[in-house]
N, C-alpha and C positions, 0 to 999 in steps of 0.2 A: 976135705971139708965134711963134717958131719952134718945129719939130718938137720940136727937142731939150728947149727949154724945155720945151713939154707934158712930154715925159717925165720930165725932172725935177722938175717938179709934182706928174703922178703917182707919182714915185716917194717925195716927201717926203710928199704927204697919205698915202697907205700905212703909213708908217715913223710918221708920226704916230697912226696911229689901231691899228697893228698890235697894241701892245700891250693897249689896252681890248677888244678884238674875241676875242683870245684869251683872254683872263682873262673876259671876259662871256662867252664858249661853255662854258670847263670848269665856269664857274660853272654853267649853264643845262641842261648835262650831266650833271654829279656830281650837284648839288640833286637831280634829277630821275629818278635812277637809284631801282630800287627796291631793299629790303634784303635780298633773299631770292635775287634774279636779277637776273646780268646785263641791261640793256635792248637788245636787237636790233638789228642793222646799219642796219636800217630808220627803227627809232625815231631813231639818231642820225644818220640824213642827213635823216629831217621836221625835226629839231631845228637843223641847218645850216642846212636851206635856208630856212627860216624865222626865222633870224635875221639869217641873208645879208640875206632881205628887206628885213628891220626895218632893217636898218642903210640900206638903200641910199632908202629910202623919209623915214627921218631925215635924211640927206646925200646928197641923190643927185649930187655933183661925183664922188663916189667910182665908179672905174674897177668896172664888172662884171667882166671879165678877170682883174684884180689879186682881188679879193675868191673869186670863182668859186675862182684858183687857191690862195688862200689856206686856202679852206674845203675844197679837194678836191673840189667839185661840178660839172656840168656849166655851163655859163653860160648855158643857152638854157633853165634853169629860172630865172634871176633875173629874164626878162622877162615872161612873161606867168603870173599866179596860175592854177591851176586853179578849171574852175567848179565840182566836186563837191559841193566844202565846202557852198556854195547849195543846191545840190540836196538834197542830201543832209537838210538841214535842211527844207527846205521837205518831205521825205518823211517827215520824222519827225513831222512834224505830223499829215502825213494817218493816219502810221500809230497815231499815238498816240488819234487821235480814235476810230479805224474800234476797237482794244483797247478805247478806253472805251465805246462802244455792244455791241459785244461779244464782249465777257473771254474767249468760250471757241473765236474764232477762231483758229486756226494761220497760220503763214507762207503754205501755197498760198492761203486763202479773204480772207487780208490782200492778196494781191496780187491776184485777182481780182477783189477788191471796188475796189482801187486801179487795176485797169486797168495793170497795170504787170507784170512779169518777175519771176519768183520771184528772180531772183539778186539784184536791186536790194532785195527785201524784206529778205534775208538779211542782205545785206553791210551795211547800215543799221539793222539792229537788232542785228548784231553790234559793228559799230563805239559805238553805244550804251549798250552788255547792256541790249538789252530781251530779256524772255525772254515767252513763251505762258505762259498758265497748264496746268498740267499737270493732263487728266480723270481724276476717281478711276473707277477701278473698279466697275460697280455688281453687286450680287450675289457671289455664290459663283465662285472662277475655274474652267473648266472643265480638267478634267484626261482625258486620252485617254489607255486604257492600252493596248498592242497586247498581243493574245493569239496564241500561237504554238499 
């Protein structure tokens, strides 16, 4: 096979599959949009690049380069997944066990019971909504009045 061939190879699987890739993103985009608000630049390049995947992991003959440029995305995200996602789970476990023994922990004494960074606490039970429970009040609140 010659260079040239390859490229028009890749340029016909492309042209073949351009059309389903485009129509699956706006589908996967619009669906997913919420009613109220715009969804964030953010959210629709997780949504790229994560279909980019799906696609290249279904077919993987298909060029990273062509798709990459197709999607708008970097190409050196189509090679290697991040480990967060794992992490991240495997944190929600701890932290969901450490709330259920106990309920009236906050963020700093969840991380310190977990041996772990308050930011990692946060960002994992934010990406979640797990929230603390919130202490009531006990007694009367005190009020300070300044006398002049």
């Amino acid at each position: 096979m010659t260079p040239s061939d390859a490229g028009s190879m890749e340029q016909l699987t492309m042209q073949e599959v351009q059309p389903e890739n485009s129509l699956a993103c706006e589908e996967k985009i619009s669906s997913s949009k919420k009613s109220s608000a715009v969804s964030s630049s953010s959210e629709n390049r997780r949504k790229k690049i994560s279909l980019a995947r799906d696609l290249i992991s279904q077919s993987p003959w298909l060029s990273k380069r062509a798709l990459a440029k197709q999607f708008g995305i970097a190409r050196s995200t189509l090679y290697r997944p991040g480990k967060l996602r794992e992490k991240d789970k495997r944190y929600l476990g701890q932290i969901l066990l450490i709330m259920k023994d106990n309920p009236d922990y906050g963020q700093p004494r969840i991380a310190l019971e977990m041996g772990r960074n308050i930011k990692v606490v946060k960002r994992v039970m934010k990406k979640y909504g797990l929230r603390t429970k919130k202490r009531k009040m006990s007694g009367e609140p005190i009020q300070i009045f300044r006398t002049a």
